[in-house]
Biopython code that builds the backbone (N, CA, C, O; Angstrom):
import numpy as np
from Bio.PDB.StructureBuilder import StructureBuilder

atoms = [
    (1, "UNK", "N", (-103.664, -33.474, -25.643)),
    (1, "UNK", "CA", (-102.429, -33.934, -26.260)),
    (1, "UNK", "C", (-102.516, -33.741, -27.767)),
    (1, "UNK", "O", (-103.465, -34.240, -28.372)),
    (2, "UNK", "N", (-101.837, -33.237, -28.231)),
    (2, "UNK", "CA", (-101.191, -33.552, -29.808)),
    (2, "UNK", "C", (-100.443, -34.259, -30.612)),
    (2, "UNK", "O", (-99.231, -34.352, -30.418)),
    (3, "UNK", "N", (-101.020, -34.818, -31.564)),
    (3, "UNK", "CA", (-100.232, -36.102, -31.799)),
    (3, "UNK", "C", (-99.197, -35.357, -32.955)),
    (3, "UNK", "O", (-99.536, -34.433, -33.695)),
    (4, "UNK", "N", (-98.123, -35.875, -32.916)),
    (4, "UNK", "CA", (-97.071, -35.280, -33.888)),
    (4, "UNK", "C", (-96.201, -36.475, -34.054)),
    (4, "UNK", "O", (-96.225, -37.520, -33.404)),
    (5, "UNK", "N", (-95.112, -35.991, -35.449)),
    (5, "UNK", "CA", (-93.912, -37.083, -35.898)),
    (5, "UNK", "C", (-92.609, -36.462, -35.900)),
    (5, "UNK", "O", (-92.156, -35.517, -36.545)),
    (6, "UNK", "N", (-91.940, -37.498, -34.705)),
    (6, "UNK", "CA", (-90.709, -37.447, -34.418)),
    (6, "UNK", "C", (-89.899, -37.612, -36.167)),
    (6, "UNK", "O", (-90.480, -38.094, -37.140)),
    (7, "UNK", "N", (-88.285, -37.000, -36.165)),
    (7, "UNK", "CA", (-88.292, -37.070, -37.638)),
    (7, "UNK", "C", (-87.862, -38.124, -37.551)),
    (7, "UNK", "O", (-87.302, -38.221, -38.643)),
    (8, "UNK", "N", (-87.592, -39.584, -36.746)),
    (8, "UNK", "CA", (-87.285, -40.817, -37.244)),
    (8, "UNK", "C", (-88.842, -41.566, -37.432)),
    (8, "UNK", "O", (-88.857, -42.797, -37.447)),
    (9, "UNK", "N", (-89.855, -40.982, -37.543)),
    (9, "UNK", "CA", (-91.105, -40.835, -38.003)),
    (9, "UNK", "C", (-91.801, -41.594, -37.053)),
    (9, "UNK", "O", (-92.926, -41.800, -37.509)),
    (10, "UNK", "N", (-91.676, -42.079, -36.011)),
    (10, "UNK", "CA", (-92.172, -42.485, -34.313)),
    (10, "UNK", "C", (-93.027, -41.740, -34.186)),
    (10, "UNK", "O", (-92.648, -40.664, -34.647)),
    (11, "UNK", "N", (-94.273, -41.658, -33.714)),
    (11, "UNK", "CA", (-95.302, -41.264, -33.327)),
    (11, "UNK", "C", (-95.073, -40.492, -31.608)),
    (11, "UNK", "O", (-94.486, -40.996, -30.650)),
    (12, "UNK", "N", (-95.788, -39.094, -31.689)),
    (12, "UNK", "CA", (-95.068, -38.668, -30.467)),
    (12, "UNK", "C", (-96.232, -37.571, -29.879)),
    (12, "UNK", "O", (-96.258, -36.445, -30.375)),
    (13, "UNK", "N", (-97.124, -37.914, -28.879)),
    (13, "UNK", "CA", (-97.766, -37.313, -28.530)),
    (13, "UNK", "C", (-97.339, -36.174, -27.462)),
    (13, "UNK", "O", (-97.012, -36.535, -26.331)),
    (14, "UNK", "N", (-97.338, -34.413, -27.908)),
    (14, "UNK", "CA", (-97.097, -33.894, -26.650)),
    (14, "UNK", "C", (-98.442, -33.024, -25.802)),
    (14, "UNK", "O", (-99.478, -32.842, -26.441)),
    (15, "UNK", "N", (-98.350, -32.553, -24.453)),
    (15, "UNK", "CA", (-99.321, -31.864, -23.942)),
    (15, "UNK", "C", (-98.941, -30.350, -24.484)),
    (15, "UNK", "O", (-97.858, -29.816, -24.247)),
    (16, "UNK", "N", (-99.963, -29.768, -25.220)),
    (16, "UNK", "CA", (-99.701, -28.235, -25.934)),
    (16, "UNK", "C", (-99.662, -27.780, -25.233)),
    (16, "UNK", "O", (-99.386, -26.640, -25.607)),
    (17, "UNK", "N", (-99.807, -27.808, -23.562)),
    (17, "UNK", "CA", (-99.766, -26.934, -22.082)),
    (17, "UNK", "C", (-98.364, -26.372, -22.334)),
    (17, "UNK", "O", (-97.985, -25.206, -22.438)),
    (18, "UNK", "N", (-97.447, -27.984, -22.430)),
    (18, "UNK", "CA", (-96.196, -27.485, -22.081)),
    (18, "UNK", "C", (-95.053, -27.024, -23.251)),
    (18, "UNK", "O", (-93.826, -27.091, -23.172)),
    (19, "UNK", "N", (-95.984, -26.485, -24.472)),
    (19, "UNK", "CA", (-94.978, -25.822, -25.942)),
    (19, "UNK", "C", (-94.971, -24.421, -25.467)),
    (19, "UNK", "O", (-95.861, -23.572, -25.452)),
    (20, "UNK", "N", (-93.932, -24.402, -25.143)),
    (20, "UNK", "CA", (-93.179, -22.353, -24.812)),
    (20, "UNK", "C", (-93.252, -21.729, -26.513)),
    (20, "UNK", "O", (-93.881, -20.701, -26.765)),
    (21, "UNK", "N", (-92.788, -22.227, -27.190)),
    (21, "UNK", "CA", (-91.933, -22.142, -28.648)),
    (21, "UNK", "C", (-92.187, -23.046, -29.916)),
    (21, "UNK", "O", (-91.892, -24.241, -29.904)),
    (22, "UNK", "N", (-92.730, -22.443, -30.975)),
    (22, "UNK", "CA", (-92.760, -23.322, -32.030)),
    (22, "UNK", "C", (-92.267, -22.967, -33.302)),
    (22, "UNK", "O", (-92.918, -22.475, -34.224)),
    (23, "UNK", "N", (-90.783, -23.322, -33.276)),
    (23, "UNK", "CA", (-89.564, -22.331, -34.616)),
    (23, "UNK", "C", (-89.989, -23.637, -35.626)),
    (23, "UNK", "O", (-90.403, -24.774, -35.403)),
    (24, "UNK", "N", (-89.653, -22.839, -36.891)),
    (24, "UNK", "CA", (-89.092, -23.517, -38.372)),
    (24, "UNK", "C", (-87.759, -23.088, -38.756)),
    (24, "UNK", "O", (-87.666, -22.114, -39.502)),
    (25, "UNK", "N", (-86.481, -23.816, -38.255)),
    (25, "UNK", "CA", (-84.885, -23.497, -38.826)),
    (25, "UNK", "C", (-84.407, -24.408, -39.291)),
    (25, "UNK", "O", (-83.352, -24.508, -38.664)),
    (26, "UNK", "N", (-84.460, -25.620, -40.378)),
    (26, "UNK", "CA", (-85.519, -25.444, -41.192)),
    (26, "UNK", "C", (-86.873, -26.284, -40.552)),
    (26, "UNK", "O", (-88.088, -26.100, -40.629)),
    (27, "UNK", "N", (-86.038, -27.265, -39.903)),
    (27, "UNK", "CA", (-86.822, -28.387, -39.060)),
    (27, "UNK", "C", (-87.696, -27.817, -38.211)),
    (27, "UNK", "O", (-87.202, -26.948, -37.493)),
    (28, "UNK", "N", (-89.248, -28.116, -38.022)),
    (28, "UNK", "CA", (-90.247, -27.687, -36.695)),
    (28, "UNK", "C", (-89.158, -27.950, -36.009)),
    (28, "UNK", "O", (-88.276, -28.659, -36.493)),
    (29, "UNK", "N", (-89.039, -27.270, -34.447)),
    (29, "UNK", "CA", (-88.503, -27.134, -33.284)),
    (29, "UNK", "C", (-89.537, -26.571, -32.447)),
    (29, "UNK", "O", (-90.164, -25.516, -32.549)),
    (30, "UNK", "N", (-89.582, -27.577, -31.529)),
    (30, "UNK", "CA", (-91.020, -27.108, -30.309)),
    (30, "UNK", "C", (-89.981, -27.079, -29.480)),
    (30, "UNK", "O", (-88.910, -27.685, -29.518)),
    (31, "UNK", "N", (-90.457, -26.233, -28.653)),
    (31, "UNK", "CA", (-89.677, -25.635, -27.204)),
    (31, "UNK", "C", (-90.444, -25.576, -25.724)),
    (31, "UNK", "O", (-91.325, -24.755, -25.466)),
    (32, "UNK", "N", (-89.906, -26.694, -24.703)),
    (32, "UNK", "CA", (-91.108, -26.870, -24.266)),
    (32, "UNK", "C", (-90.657, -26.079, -22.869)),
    (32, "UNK", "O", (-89.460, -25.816, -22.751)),
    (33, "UNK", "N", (-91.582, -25.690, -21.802)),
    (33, "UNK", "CA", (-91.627, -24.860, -21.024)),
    (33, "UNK", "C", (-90.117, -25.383, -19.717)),
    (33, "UNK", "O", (-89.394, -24.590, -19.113)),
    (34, "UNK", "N", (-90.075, -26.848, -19.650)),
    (34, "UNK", "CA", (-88.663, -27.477, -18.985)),
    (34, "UNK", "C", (-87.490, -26.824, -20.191)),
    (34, "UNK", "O", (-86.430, -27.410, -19.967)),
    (35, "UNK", "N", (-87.361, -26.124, -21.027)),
    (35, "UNK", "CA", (-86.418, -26.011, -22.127)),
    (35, "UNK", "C", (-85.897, -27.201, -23.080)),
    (35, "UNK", "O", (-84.978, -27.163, -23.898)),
    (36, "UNK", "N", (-86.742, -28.261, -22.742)),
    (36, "UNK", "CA", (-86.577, -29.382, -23.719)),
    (36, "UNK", "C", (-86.722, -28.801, -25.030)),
    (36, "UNK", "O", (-87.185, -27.690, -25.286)),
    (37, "UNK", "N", (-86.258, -29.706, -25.874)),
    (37, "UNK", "CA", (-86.520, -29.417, -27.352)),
    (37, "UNK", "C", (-86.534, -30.958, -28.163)),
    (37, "UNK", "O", (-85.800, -31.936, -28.029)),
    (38, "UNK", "N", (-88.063, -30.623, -29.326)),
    (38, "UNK", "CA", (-88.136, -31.610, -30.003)),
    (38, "UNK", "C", (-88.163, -31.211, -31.204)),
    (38, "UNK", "O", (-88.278, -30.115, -31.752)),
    (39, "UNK", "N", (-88.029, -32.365, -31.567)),
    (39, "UNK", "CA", (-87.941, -31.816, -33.653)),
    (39, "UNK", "C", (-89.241, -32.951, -34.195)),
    (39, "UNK", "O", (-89.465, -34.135, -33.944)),
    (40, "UNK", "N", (-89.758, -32.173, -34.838)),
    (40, "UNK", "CA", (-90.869, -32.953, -35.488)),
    (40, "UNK", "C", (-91.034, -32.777, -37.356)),
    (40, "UNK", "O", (-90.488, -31.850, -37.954)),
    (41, "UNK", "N", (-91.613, -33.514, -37.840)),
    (41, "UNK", "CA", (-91.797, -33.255, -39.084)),
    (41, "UNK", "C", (-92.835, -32.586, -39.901)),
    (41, "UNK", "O", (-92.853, -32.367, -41.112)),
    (42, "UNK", "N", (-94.089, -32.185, -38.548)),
    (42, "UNK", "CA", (-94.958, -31.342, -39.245)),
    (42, "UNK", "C", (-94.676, -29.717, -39.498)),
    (42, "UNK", "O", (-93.974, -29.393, -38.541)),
    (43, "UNK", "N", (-94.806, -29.006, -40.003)),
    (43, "UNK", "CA", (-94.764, -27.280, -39.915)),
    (43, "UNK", "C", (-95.084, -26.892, -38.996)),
    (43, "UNK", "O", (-95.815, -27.591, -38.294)),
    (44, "UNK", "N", (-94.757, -25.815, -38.641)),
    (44, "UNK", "CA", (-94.942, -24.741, -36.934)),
    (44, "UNK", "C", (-96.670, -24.272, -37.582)),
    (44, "UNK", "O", (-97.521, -24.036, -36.725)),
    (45, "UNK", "N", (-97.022, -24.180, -38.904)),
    (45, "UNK", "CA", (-98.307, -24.006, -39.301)),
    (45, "UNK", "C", (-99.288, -25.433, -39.163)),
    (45, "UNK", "O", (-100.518, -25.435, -39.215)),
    (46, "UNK", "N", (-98.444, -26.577, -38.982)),
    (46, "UNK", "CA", (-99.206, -27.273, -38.779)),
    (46, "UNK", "C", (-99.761, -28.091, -37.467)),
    (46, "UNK", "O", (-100.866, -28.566, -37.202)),
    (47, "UNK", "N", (-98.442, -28.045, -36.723)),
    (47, "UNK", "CA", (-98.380, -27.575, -35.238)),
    (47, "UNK", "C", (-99.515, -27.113, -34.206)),
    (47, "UNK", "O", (-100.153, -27.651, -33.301)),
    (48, "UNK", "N", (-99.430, -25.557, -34.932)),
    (48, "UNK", "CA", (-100.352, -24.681, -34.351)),
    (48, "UNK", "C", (-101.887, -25.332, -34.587)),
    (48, "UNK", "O", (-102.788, -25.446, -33.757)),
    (49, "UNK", "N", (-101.871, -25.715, -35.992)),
    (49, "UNK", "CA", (-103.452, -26.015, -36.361)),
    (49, "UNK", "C", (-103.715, -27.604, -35.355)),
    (49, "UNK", "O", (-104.731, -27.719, -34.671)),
    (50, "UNK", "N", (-103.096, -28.252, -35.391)),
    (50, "UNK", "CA", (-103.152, -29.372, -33.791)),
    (50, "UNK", "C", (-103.717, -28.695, -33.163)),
    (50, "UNK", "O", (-104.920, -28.915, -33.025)),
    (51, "UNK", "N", (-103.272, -27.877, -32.681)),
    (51, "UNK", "CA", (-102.821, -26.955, -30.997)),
    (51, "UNK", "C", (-104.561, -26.373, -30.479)),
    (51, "UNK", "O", (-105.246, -26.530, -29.469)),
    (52, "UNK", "N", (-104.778, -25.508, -32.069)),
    (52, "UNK", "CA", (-105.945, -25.141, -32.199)),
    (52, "UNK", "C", (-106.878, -26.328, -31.981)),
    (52, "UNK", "O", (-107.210, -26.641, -30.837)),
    (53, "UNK", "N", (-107.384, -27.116, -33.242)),
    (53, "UNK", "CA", (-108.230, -28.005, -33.398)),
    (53, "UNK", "C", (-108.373, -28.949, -31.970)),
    (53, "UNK", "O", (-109.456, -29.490, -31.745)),
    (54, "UNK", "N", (-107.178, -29.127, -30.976)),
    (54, "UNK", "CA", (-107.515, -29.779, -30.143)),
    (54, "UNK", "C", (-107.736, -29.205, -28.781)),
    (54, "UNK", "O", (-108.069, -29.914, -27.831)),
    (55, "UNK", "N", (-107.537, -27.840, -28.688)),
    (55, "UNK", "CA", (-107.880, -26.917, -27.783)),
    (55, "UNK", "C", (-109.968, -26.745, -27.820)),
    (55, "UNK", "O", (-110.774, -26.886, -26.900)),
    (56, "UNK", "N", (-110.214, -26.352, -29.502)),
    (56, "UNK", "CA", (-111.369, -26.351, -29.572)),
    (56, "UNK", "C", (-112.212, -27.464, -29.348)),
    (56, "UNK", "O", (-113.416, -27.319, -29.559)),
    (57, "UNK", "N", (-111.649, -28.872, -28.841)),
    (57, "UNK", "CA", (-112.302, -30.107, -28.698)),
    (57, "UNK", "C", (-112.257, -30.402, -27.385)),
    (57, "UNK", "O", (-112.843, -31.357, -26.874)),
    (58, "UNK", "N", (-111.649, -29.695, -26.872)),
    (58, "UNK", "CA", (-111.891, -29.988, -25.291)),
    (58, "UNK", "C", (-112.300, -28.521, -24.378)),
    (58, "UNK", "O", (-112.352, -28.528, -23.148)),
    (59, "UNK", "N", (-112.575, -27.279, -25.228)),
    (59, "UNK", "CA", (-113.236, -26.295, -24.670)),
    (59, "UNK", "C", (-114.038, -26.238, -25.819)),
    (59, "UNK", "O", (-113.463, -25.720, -26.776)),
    (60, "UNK", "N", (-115.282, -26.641, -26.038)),
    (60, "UNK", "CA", (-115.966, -26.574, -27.023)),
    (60, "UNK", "C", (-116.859, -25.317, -27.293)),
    (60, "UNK", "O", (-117.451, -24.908, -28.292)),
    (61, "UNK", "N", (-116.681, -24.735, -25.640)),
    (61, "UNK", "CA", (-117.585, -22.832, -26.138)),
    (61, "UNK", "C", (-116.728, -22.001, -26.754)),
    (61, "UNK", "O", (-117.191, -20.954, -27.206)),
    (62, "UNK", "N", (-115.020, -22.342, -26.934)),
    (62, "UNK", "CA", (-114.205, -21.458, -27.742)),
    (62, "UNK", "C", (-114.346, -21.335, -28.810)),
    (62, "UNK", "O", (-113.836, -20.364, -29.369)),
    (63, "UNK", "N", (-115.325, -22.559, -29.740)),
    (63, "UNK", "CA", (-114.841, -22.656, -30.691)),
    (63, "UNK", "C", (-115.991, -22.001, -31.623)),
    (63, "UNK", "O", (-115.792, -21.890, -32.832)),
    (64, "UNK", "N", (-117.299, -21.535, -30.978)),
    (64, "UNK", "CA", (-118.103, -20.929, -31.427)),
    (64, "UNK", "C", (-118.001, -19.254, -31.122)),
    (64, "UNK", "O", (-118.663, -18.359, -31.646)),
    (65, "UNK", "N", (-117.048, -19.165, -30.197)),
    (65, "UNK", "CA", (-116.707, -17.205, -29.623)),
    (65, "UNK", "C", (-115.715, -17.051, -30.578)),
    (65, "UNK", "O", (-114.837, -17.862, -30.873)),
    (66, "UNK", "N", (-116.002, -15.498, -31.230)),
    (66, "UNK", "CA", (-114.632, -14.991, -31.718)),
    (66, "UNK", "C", (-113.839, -14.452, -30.665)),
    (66, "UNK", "O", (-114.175, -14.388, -29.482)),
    (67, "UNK", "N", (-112.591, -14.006, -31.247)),
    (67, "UNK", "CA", (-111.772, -13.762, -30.280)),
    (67, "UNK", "C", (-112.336, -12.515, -29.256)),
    (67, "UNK", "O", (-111.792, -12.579, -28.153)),
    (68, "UNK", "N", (-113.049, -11.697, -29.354)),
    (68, "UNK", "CA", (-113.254, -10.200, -29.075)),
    (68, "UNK", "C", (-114.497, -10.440, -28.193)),
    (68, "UNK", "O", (-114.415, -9.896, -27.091)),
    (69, "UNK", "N", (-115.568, -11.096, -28.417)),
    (69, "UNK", "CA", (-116.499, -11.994, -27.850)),
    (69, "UNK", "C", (-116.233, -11.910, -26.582)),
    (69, "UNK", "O", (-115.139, -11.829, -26.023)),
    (70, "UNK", "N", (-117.838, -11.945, -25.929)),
    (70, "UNK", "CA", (-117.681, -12.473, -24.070)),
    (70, "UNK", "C", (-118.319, -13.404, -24.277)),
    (70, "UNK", "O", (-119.203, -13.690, -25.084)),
    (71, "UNK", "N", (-117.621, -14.084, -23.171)),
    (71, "UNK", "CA", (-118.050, -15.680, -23.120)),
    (71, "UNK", "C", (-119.888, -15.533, -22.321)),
    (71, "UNK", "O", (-120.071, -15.008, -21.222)),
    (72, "UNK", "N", (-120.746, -15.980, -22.975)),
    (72, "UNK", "CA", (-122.176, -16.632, -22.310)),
    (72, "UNK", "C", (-122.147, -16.178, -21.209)),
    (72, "UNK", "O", (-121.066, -15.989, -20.650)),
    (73, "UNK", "N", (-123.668, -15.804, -20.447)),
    (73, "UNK", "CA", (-123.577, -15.448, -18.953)),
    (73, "UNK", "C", (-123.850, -16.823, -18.247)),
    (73, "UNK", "O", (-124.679, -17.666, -18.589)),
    (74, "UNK", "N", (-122.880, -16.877, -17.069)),
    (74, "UNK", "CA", (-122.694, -17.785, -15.905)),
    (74, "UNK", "C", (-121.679, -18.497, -16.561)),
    (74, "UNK", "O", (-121.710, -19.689, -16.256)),
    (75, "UNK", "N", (-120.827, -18.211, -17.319)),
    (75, "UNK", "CA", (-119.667, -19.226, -18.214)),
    (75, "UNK", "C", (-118.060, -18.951, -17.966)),
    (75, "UNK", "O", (-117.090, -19.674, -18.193)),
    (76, "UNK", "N", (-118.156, -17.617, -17.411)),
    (76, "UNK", "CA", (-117.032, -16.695, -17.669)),
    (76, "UNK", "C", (-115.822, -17.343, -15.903)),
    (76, "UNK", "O", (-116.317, -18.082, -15.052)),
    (77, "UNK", "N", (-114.781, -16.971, -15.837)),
    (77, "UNK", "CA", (-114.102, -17.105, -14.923)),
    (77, "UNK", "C", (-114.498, -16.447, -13.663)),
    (77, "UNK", "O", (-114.558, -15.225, -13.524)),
    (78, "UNK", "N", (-114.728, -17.204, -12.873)),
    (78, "UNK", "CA", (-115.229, -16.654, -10.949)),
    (78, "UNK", "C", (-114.532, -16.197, -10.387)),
    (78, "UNK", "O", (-113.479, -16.792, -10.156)),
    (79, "UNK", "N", (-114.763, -14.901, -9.876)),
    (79, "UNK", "CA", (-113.438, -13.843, -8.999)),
    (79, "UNK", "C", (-113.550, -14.247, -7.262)),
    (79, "UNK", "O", (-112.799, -13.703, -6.451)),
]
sb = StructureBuilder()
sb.init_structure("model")
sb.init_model(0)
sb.init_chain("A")
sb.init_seg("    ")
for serial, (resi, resn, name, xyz) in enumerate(atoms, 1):
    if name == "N":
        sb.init_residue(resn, " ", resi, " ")
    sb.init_atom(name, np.array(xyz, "f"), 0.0, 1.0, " ", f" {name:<3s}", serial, name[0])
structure = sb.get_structure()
């Protein structure tokens, strides 16, 4: 989950699973995969850096692979 601010400044945690879309017109606008839409007060740059930072805290071998990188042997996805 990501914690973000509704713009009546309410505290508003969403799951980054379900962000399709993350516009600046001018307001952040997250777009979520039901086509909901929220408006928040952080930047789509700041957004993302959530998105990141809390992706890398709950897969913690991502955060040491660059992107181009193979993941460790016995780590990788099972066919």
């Amino acid at each position: 989950m990501v914690l973000l601010t509704r713009l009546n400044h309410q505290p508003l945690a969403v799951n980054s699973d379900m962000i399709k879309f993350v516009e600046q017109s001018p307001d952040t606008v997250l777009t979520l995969i039901t086509g909901e839409k929220l408006m928040v007060l952080e930047s789509s740059a700041e957004v993302v850096q959530r998105i990141v930072a809390f992706r890398r805290s709950v897969y913690p071998v991502c955060s040491s692979l660059n992107w181009h990188e193979e993941l460790p042997s016995g780590q990788g996805l099972r066919e």
